[in-house]
C-alpha positions, 0 to 999 in steps of 0.5 A: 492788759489783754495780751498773754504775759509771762512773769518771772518772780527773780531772787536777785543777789547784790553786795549788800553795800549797793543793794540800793543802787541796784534796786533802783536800776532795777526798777528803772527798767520798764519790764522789771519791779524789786518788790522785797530787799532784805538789807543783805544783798538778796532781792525778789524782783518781777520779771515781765514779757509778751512771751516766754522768749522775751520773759527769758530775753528780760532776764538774761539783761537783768543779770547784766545790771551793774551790781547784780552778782546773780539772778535766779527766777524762782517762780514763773507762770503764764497768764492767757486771759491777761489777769494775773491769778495768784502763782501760788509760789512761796512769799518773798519773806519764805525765800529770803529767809530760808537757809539753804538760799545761800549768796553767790559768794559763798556759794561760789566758795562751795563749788571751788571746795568741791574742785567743780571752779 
């Protein structure tokens, strides 16, 4: 690859009953990979394009899924020489498991409770 690309690491919700159809949904898309499932809903994915444009074009379609209840890039970088080099972002495993990454529903509950929906 010698082309400029633009990556997106994508924390990705989904009911946890269709996790698995929804992963591969994702990884049949040629611009999208699911790289971790933690089994209750949440996902990280990767995200590609030629060009910022296209990475946010891929993003807004990966939202559009059947089954995926939200999709939130975390980590993002740019890659000029065409090697992809270390994002140096947290792991998959950090992100999942951190507690203050809350699913849509619920959080979606704490907006209503707070009168903002």
């Amino acid at each position: 690859m010698t082309d400029p690309r633009h990556l997106a690491g994508v924390l990705v919700h989904a009911d946890p009953a269709t996790q698995e159809q929804v992963a591969a949904a994702i990884d049949a898309l040629p611009w999208a990979e699911v790289h971790h499932r933690d089994g209750e809903g949440r996902m990280i994915a990767v995200v590609e394009g030629a060009d910022a444009e296209e990475e946010a074009a891929h993003l807004m379609r990966l939202r559009e899924v059947p089954g995926v209840l939200g999709a939130l890039p975390v980590v993002q970088y740019f890659d000029e020489a065409g090697e992809r080099a270390p994002s140096g972002g947290p792991a998959p495993e950090d992100i999942l498991n951190d507690p203050a990454v809350e699913s849509p529903p619920s959080y979606f509950r704490r907006l209503k409770s707070l009168g903002s929906g």
